[in-house]
DRENDO-1510 file (C-alpha; in Angstrom, 1 decimal, always signed):
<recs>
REC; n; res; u; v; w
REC; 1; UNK; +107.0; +167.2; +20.3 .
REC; 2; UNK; +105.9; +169.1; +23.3 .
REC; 3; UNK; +106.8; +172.2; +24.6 .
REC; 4; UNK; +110.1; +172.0; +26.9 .
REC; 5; UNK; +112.5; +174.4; +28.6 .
REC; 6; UNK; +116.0; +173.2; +27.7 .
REC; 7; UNK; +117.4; +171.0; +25.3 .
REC; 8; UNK; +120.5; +168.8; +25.6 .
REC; 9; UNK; +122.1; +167.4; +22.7 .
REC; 10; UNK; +124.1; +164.6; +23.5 .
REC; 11; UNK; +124.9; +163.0; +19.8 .
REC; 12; UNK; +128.0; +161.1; +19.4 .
REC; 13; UNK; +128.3; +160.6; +22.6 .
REC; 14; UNK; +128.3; +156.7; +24.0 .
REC; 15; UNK; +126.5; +155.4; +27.4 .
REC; 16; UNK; +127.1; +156.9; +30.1 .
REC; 17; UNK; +127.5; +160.2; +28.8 .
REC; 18; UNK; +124.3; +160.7; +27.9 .
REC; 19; UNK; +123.0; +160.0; +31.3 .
REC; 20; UNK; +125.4; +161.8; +32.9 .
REC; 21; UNK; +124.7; +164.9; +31.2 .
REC; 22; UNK; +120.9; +165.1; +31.5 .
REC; 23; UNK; +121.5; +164.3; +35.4 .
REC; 24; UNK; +124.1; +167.6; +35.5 .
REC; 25; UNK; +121.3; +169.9; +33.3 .
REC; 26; UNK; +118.1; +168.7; +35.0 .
REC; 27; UNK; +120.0; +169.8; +38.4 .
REC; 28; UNK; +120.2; +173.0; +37.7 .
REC; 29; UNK; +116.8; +173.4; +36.1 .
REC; 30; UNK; +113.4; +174.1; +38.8 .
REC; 31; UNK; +110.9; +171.2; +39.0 .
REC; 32; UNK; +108.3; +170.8; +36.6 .
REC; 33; UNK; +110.8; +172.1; +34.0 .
REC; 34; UNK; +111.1; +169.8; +30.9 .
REC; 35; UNK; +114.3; +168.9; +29.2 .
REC; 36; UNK; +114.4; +167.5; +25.9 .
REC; 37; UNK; +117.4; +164.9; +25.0 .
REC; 38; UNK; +118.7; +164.1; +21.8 .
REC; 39; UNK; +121.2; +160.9; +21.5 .
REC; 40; UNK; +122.5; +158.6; +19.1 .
REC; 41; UNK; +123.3; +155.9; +20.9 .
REC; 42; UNK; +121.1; +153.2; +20.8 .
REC; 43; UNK; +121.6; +151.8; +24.3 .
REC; 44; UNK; +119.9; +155.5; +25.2 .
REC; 45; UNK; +116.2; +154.0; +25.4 .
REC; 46; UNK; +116.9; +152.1; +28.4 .
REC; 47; UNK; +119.2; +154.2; +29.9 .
REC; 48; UNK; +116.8; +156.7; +30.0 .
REC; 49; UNK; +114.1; +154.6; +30.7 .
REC; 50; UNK; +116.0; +153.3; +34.0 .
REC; 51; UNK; +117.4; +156.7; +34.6 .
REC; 52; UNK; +113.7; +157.9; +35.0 .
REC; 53; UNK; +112.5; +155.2; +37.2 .
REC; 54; UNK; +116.0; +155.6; +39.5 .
REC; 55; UNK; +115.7; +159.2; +40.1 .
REC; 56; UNK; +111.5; +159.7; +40.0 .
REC; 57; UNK; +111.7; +162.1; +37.2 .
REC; 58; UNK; +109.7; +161.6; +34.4 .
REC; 59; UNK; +110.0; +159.9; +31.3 .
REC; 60; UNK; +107.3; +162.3; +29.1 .
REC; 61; UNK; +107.9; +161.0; +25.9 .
REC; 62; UNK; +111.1; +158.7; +24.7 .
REC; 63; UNK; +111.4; +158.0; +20.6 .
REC; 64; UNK; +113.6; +156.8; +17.8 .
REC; 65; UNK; +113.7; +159.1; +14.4 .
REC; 66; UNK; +116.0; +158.5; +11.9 .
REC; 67; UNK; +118.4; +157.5; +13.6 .
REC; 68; UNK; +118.2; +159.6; +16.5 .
REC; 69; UNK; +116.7; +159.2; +19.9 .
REC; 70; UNK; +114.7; +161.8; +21.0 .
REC; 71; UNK; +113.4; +162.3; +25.0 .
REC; 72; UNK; +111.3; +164.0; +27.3 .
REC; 73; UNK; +112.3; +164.2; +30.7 .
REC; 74; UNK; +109.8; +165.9; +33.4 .
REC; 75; UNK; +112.2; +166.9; +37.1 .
REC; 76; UNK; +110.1; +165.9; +39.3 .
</recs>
């Protein structure tokens, strides 16, 4: 996992929370900042995936382990 500058977890929480949270943290954070994500909903892969390709941010690194589903986000 690469470095990052804030992490958001958002386990237990169902679509569009998720979303809705990393929109909220990456606003406060400078551009070029990373966040990293952590969710447990399954529908999270393409959220994020369209989330990314909606806002321009980007999508560094988006995986599945054990269960969890773990992001990069870049604010662009």
């Amino acid at each position: 996992m690469a470095d990052y500058d804030q992490e958001l977890d958002a386990s237990g929480l169902n679509c569009p929370l998720p979303i809705l949270r990393a929109k909220k943290a990456l606003s406060a954070m400078q551009t070029g900042q990373v966040l990293h994500i952590i969710a447990t909903d399954p529908g999270a892969m393409k959220d994020f995936d369209a989330f990314a390709k909606q806002t321009g941010n980007e999508l560094l690194e988006s995986r599945e382990e054990g269960g969890k589903y773990l992001f990069l986000l870049k604010k662009t």
